[in-house]
KOLVO-321799 format. One line per field, with one value per atom (N, C-alpha, C): x, y, z; residue in three letters. Coordinates in steps of 0.02 Angstrom, whole numbers, padded with zeros to 5 digits. Each point is the difference from the previous one (the first is absolute). Layout:
xx	[X,...]
yy	[Y,...]
zz	[Z,...]
roti	[ala,...]
This chain:
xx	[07084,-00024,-00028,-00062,-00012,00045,00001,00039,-00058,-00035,-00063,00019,00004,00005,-00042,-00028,-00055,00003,-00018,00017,-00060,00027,-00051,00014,-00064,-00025,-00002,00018,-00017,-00065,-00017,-00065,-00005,00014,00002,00004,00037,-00035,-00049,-00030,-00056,-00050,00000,-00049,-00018,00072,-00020,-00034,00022,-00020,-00081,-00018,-00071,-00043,00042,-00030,-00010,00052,-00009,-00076,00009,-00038,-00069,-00026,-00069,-00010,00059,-00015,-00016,00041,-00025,-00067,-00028,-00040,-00078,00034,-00063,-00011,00057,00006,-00022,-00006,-00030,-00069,-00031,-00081,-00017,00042,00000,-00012,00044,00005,-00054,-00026,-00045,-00076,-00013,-00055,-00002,00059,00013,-00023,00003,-00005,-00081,-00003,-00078,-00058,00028,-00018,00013,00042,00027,-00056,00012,-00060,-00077,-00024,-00064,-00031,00060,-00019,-00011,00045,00034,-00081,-00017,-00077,-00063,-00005,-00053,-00001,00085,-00012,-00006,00044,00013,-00040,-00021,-00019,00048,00062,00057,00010,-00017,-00022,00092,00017,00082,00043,00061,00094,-00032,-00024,00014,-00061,-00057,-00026,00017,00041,00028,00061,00046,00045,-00022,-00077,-00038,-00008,-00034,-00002,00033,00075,00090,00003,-00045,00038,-00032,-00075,-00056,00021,00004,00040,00037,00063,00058,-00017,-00028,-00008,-00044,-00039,-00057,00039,00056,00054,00032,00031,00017,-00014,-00074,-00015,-00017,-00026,-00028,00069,00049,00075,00025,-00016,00015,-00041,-00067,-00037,00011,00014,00040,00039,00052,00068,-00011,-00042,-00027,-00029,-00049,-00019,00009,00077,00046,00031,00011,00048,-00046,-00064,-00033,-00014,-00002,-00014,00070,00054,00070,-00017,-00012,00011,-00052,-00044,-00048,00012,00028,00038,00059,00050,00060,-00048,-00054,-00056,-00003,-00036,-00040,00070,00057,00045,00033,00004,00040,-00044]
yy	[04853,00068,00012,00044,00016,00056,00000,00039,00051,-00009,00054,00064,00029,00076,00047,00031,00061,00069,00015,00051,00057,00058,00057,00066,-00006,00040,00059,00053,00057,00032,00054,00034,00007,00010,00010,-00070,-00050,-00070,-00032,00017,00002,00015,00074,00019,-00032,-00012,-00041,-00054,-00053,-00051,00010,00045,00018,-00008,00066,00032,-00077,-00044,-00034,-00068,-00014,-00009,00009,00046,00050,-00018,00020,-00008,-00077,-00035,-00080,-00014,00011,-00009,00049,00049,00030,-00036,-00010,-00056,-00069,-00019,-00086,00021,00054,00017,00015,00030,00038,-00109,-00014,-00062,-00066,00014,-00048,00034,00064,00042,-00034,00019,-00054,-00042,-00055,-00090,-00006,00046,-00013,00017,00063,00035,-00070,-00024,-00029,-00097,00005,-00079,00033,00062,00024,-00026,00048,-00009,-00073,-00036,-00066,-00051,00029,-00046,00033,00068,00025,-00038,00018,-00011,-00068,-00020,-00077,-00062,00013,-00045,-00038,00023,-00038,00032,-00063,00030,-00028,-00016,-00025,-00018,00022,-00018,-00066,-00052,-00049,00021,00007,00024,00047,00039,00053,-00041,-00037,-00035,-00045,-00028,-00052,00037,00059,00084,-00005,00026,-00002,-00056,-00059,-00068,00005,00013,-00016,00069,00049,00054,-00008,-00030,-00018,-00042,-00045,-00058,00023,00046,00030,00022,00058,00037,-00039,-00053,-00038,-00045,-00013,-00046,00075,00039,00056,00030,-00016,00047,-00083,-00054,-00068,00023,00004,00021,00059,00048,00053,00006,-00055,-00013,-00061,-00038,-00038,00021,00054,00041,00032,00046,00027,-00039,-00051,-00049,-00029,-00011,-00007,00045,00069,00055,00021,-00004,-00016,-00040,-00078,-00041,00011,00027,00039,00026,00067,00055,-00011,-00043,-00043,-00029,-00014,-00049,00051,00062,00030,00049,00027,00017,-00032,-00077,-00029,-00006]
zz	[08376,-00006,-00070,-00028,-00044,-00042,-00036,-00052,-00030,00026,-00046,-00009,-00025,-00020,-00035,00048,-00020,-00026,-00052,-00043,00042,00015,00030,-00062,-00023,-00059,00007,-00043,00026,-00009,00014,-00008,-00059,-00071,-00061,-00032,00013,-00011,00035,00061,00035,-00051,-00012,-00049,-00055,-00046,-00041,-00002,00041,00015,-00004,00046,00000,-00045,-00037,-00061,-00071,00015,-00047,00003,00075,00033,-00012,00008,-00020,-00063,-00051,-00077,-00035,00059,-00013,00020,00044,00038,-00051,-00034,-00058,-00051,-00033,-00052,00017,00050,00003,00000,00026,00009,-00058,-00067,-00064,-00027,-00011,-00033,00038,00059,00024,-00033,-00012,-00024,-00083,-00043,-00063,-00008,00030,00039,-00008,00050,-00011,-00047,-00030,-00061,-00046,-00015,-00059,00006,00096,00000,-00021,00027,-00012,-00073,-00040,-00080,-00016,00024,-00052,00053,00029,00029,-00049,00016,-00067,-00067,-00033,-00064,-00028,00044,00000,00045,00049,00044,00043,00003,00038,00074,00050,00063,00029,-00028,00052,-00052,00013,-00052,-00040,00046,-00044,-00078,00019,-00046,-00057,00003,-00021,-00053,00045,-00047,-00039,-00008,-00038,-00030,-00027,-00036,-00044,00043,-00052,-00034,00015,-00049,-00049,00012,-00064,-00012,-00001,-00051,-00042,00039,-00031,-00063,00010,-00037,-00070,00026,-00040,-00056,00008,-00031,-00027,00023,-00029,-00061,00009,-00070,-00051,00015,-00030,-00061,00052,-00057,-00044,00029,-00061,-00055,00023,-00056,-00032,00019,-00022,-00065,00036,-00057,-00054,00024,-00054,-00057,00022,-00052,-00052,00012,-00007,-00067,00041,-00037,-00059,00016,-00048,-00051,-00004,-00017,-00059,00018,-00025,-00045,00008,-00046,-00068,00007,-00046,-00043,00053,-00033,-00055,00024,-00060,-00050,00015,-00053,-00059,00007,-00028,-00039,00028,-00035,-00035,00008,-00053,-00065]
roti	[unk,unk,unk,unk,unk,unk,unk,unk,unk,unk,unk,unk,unk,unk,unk,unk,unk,unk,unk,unk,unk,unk,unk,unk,unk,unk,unk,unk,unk,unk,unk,unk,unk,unk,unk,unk,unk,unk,unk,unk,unk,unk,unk,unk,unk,unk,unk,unk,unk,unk,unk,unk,unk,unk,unk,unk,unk,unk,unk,unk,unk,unk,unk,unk,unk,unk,unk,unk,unk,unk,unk,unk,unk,unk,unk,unk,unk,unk,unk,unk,unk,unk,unk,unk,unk,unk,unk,unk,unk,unk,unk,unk,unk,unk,unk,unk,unk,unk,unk,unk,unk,unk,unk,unk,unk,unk,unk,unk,unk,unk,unk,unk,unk,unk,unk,unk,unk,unk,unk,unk,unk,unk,unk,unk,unk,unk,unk,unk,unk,unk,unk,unk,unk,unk,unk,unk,unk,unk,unk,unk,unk,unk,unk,unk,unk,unk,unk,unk,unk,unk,unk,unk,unk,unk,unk,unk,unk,unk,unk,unk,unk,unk,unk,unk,unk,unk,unk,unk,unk,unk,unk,unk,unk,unk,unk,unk,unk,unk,unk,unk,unk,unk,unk,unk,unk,unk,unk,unk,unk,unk,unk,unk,unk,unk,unk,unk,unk,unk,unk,unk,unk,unk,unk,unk,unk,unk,unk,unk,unk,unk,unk,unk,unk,unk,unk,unk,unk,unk,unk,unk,unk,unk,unk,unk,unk,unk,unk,unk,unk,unk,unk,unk,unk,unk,unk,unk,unk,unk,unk,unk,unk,unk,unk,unk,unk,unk,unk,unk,unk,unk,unk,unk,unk,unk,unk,unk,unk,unk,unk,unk,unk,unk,unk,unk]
């Protein structure tokens, strides 16, 4: 025999259920409208027609930022050692 046991909801968790329902169901159309807003741009500005393109984007970014702040602090550091120069 099954053991199943069925919970019968009332009209006020009915509703809810509903109500939460609906609000999920706005929010995925709210966040799929986003999605596409957010691919629209990133093809204009960028030329990235699909994720993978997009995460080739994030690397040469990344990477970009990356040498850009070495050089940064190299600078820095160079700039310092100057600076001790010219005060001593």
């Amino acid at each position: 025999m099954n053991n199943i046991k069925i919970k019968v909801m009332t009209e006020e968790e009915l509703l809810e259920t509903k109500a939460f329902i609906n609000e999920s169901k706005q929010r995925e159309s709210e966040l799929k409208g986003e999605r596409s807003a957010i691919l629209r741009q990133l093809k204009e500005e960028d030329g990235c027609n699909s994720a993978e393109e997009v995460e080739q984007l994030i690397q040469r970014n990344d990477e970009i930022i990356t040498r850009l702040s070495d050089e940064l602090n190299q600078g820095m550091r160079e700039l310092e050692t100057e600076l001790k120069k010219i005060r001593e």
